[in-house]
N, C-alpha and C positions, 0 to 999 in steps of 0.2 A: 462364204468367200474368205478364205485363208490369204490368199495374195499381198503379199508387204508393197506395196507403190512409193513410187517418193512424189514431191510436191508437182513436179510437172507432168505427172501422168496422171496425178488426180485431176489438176488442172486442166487438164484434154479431154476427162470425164467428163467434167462440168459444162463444160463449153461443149461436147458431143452433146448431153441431157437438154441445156437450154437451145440446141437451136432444135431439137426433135421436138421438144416442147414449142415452140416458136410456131417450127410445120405444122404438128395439129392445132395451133389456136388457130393460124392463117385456115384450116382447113376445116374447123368444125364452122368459121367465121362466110364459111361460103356455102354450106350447104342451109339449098334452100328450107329444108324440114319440111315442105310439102309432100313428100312422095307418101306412098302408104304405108302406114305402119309408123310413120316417122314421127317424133316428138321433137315440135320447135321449141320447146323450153328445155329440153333435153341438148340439144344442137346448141344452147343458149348456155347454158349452166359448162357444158363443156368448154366454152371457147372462154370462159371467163376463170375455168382451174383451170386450162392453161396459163391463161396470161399469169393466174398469179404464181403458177411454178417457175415460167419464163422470169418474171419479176424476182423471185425470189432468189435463183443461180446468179442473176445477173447480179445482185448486190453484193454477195459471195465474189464475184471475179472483182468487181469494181465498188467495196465498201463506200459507201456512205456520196455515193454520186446519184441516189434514189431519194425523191420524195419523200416523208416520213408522216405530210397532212393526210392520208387519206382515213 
């Protein structure tokens, strides 16, 4: 990635990444994990690096309006 960006196209990055990250948490967060073959701790373990990638852009756009007990 050679590309020079300035601050508001990074910014449109980020906010593309965190809501793609948003769609699969909502989306690993609904699938049943019963079909065949499927792993529900798999289905589990995904929706949860979601959230924490969602989690982590979001702090990046909006410092320090995030929890910091967990």
């Amino acid at each position: 990635m050679t590309d020079v960006v300035d601050a508001d196209e990074l910014l449109r990055r980020i906010r593309v990444a965190r809501d793609w990250a948003a769609e699969r948490e909502a989306e690993a967060g609904s699938l049943p994990g019963t079909g065949e073959g499927a792993d529900p701790t798999a289905a589990g373990v995904d929706r949860v690096v979601f959230s924490v990638v969602r989690e982590v852009l979001d702090e990046i756009i909006n410092p320090g309006t995030h929890s910091r007990s967990r």
